[in-house]
C-alpha angles and dihedrals in degrees: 000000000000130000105254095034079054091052091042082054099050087051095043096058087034091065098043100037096017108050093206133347110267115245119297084247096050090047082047092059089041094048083056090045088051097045097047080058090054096049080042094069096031091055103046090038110045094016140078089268115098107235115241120234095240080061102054105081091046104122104233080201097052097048084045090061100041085062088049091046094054095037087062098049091061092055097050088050091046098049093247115148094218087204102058087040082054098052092034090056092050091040091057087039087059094048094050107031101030080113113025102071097043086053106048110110092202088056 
């Protein structure tokens, strides 16, 4: 799926289950939410902390997409083309980075 059909999709649900997109600040809040779930899992899973057995049924690829779902309903609601800030963001990676991580003797 590509960026902006994804965004068209968000928006699209959003208007027909959703009624309207909560507030930025609110999405803001829920992104973290989402977010602490996914660190969560990360953390408990691939980290030094034992997973509890409530967490081990928690889907890594399913929290992930709730962040990206509500990541992407903050830049619909904020005019952002996913897509161009995509290719803007590797575009200015590239620039900075073409060397430094080539380069980098603990990588």
């Amino acid at each position: 799926m590509e960026l902006k059909e994804l965004q068209a999709k968000v928006d699209s649900w959003i208007k027909k289950y959703g009624v309207r997109y909560f507030s930025e600040l609110t999405n803001m809040a829920i992104l973290s939410e989402e977010v602490g779930e996914v660190a969560r899992i990360m953390s408990r899973r691939f980290g030094e902390q034992s997973e509890k057995e409530s967490d081990k049924n928690k889907d890594l690829g399913d929290e992930l997409a709730d962040v990206l779902f509500v990541l992407t309903c903050i830049a619909n609601q904020t005019g952002v083309d996913l897509e161009q800030a995509m290719q803007n963001n590797f575009e200015k990676k590239t620039k900075r980075d073409s060397l430094r991580h080539l380069e980098n003797g603990k990588l």
